[in-house]
C-alpha positions, -999 to +999 in steps of 0.1 A: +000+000+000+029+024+002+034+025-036+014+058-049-004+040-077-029+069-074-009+099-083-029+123-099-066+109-092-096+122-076-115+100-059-150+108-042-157+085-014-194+082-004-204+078+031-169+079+037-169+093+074-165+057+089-163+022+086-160+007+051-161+044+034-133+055+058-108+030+052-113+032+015-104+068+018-073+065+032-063+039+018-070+056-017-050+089-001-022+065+010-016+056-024-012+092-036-054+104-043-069+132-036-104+120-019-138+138-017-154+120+012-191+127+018-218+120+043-253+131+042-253+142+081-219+134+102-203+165+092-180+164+122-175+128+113-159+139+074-143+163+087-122+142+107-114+116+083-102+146+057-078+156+084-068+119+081-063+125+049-045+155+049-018+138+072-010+111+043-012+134+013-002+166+024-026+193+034-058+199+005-056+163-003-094+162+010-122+177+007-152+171+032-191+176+014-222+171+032-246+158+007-277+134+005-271+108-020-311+107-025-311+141-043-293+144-076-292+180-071-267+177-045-249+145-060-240+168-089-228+190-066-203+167-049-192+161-090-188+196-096-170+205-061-146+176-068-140+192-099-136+226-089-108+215-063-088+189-081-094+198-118-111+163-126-123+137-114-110+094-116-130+076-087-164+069-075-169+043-045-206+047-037-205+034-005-229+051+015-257+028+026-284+021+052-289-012+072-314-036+091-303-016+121-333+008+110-353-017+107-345-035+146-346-004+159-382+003+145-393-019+157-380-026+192-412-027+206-418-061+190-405-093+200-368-102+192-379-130+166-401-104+153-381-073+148-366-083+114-397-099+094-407-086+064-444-077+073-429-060+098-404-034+083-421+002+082-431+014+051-409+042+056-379+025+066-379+003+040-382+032+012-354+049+032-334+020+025-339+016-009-335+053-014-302+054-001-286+022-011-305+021-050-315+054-060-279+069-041-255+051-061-279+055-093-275+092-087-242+097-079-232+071-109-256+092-132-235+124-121-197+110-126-204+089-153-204+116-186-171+134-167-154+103-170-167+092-201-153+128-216-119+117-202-118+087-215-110+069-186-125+064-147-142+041-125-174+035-107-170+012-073-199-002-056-200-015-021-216-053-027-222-083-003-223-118-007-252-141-022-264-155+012-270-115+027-292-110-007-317-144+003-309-151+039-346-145+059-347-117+081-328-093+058-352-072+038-347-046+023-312-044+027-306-078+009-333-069-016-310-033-024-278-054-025-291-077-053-306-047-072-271-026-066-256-060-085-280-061-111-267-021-115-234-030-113-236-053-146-260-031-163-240-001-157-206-020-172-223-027-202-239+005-209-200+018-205-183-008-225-156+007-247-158+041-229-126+036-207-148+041-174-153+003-158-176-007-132-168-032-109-177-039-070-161-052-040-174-070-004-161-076+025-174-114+023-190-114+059-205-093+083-182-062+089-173-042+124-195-010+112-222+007+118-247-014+100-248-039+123-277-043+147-261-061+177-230-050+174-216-053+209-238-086+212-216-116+218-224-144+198-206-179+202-179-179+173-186-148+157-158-126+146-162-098+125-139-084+095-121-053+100-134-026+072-099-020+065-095-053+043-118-030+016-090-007+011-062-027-011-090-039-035-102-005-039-071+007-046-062-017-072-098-012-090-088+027-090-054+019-104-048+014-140-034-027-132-076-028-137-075-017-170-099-042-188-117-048-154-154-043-157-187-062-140-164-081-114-170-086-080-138-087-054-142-108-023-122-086-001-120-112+027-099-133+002-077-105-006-041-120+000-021-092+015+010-107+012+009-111-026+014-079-052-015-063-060-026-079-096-015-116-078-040-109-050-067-097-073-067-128-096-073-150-064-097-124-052-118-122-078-152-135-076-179-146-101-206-120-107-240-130-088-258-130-120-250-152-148-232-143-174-254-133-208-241-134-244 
């Protein structure tokens, strides 16, 4: 991670002020990017990880934007601020998203074997959800896409998750919006094939120490969960140009081998997509 495979790249980091978006961030400034790191409310919370990022790259490496990733007003704002500070812009990792967390705490009046049921879910909730985890990468995709496309060259990251989180019971909407953000992830690489912009995604591979979790404290008999900082060598090598070529893949970051180089690490860590491959 030391080698600055980023030099000269803007990135903008989507709910970037913890957990999965904060160790992509600095992992992408550790490797020589300027990051935009958003959040739609912690703005104390970007503000700190741009400091962060301001120690690795030198002060002005980042640049903190509260924004709502449900309003394409504001994600082509976040575009057009990237642009204004950095000249252009390389990197998208829409990583801001919204969990069952919502959903348990909804409905804490219900019993524990009820809080998670589909039936169950608020209206509300579940169309917050959605919003923020379909429509927010949509938006902010729609917004970077013709910039890059105009350079000739970028690349859209999406946050994914494995196969069983998409059916397991219990887990609507947010496995329903990760098996729609994969469906946008191969739609999107085909609408951009031959453009220079790819559009790939990367998971952890399990259930990750952040903020989506439920019961986090809760102590469970054999459960460990992965540190978000295993997203940030992936993400760098997606941003890179070893990806050149690169487009509709999933990376399982939890297979990541650290102690390969980069493009030997990515060839063991790269997964089949979740949907089948079409002619």
């Amino acid at each position: 991670m030391s080698e600055k495979l980023l030099l000269g790249q803007v990135a903008i980091v989507t709910g970037g002020g913890r957990g999965i978006g904060r160790s992509i961030a600095l992992a992408l400034a550790a490797s020589g990017a300027k990051v935009v790191v958003t959040a739609a409310r912690q703005a104390a919370e970007i503000e700190s990880v741009v400091g962060e990022i301001d120690a690795l790259g030198g002060k002005g490496a980042g640049l903190a934007v509260q924004a709502d990733v449900t309003r394409g007003a504001e994600c082509r704002e976040v575009v057009e601020r990237a642009i204004a500070a950095f000249g252009r812009l390389d990197v998208l990792v829409n990583n801001a998203g919204r969990g069952h967390r919502f959903v348990y705490e909804a409905n804490a009046h219900l019993p524990e074997a009820e809080r998670l049921k589909f039936w169950n879910v608020p209206s509300d909730v579940w169309r917050m959800i959605v919003n923020v985890n379909i429509t927010g990468p949509f938006l902010m995709a729609k917004a970077a896409a013709p910039v890059m496309i105009a350079q000739g060259r970028g690349r859209i990251i999406n946050i994914l998750a494995t196969f069983n989180t998409m059916q397991k019971g219990g887990n609507a909407p947010y496995g329903v919006t990760k098996a729609a953000l994969e469906s946008e992830t191969q739609i999107w690489a085909r609408d951009l094939a031959g453009t220079g912009v790819t559009v790939n995604g990367i998971l952890p591979g399990g259930a990750t120490r952040t903020g989506m979790i439920y019961d986090l404290n809760s102590e469970r008999p054999g459960r460990v969960l992965l540190d978000p900082a295993i997203m940030g060598p992936p993400a760098v090598w997606l941003a890179s140009r070893a990806s050149d070529g690169v487009s509709g893949r999933r990376i399982d970051a939890k297979t990541w081998d650290v102690s390969l180089p980069p493009d030997k690490a990515a060839h063991g860590a790269l997964a089949p997509p979740a949907l089948p491959p079409i002619d």
